[in-house]
C-alpha positions in Angstrom: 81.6 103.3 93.5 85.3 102.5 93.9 86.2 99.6 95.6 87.8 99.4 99.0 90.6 96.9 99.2 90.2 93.5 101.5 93.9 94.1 102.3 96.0 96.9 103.6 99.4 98.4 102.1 101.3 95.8 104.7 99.4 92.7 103.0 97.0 91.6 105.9 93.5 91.8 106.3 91.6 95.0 106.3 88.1 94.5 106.9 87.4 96.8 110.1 86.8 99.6 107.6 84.0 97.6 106.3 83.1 95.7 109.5 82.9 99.4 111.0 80.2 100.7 108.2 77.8 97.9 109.6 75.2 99.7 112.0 73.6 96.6 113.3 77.2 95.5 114.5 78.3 98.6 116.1 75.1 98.9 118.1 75.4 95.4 119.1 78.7 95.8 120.3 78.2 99.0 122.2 77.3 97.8 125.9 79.8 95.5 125.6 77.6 92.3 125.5 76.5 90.3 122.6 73.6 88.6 123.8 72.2 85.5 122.3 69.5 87.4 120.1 72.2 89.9 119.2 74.1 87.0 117.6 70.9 85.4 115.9 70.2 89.1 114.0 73.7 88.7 113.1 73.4 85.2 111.4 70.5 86.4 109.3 72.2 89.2 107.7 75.3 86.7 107.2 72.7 84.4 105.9 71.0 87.1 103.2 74.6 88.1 102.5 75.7 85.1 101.7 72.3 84.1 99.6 72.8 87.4 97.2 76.2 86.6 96.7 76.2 82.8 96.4 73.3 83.0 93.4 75.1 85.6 91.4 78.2 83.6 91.2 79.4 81.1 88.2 80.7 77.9 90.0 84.6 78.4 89.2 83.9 81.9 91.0 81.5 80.1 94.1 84.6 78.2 94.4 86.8 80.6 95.0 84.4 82.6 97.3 84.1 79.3 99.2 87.7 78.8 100.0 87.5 83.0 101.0 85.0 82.3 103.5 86.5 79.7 105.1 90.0 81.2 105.1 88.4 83.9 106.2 86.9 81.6 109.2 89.7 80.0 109.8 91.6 83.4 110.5 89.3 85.0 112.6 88.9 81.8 114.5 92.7 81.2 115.1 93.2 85.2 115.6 90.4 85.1 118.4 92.1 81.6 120.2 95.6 84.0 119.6 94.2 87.1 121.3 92.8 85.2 124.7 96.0 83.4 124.8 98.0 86.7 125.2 95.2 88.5 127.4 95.5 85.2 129.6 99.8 85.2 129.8 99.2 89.2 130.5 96.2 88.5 133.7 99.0 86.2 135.1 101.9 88.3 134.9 99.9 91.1 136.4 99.1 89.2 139.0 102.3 87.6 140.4 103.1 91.9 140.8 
């Protein structure tokens, strides 16, 4: 199977396509709600995910799969914060209309 890239032709992150392929997510997400056992189903599979991986790995490669996950954290944190920032500014400017 060919890979699929982690990042797109304009250098940022790409992983919707592969977020997107994950049934359990989509179905979570679909009433619009993630409800607290919603989020515990989710933490298992990141949990078996990361236990297939994290075996397999040498430790120069754990390493650098490490810094990736918290990078990775780190991002999604900070783009989250980011996002309810600007849908905040936009609620109040739609409201002083």
């Amino acid at each position: 199977m060919a890979r699929s890239s982690w990042i797109n032709d304009e250098s940022t992150p790409d992983l919707d396509n592969h977020v997107n392929k994950l049934e359990h997510f989509a179905n979570s997400l679909a009433d619009g709600v993630i409800d607290a056992g919603e989020l515990a189903t989710q933490e298992k599979h990141l949990v078996a995910a990361m236990r297939d991986v994290e075996g397999s790995l040498d430790d120069n490669q754990h390493a650098k799969v490490t810094k990736l996950l918290a990078e990775l954290t780190a991002y999604s944190v900070m783009r989250t914060l980011h996002e309810m920032a600007q849908a905040r500014v936009q609620q109040a400017v739609a409201a002083k209309k």
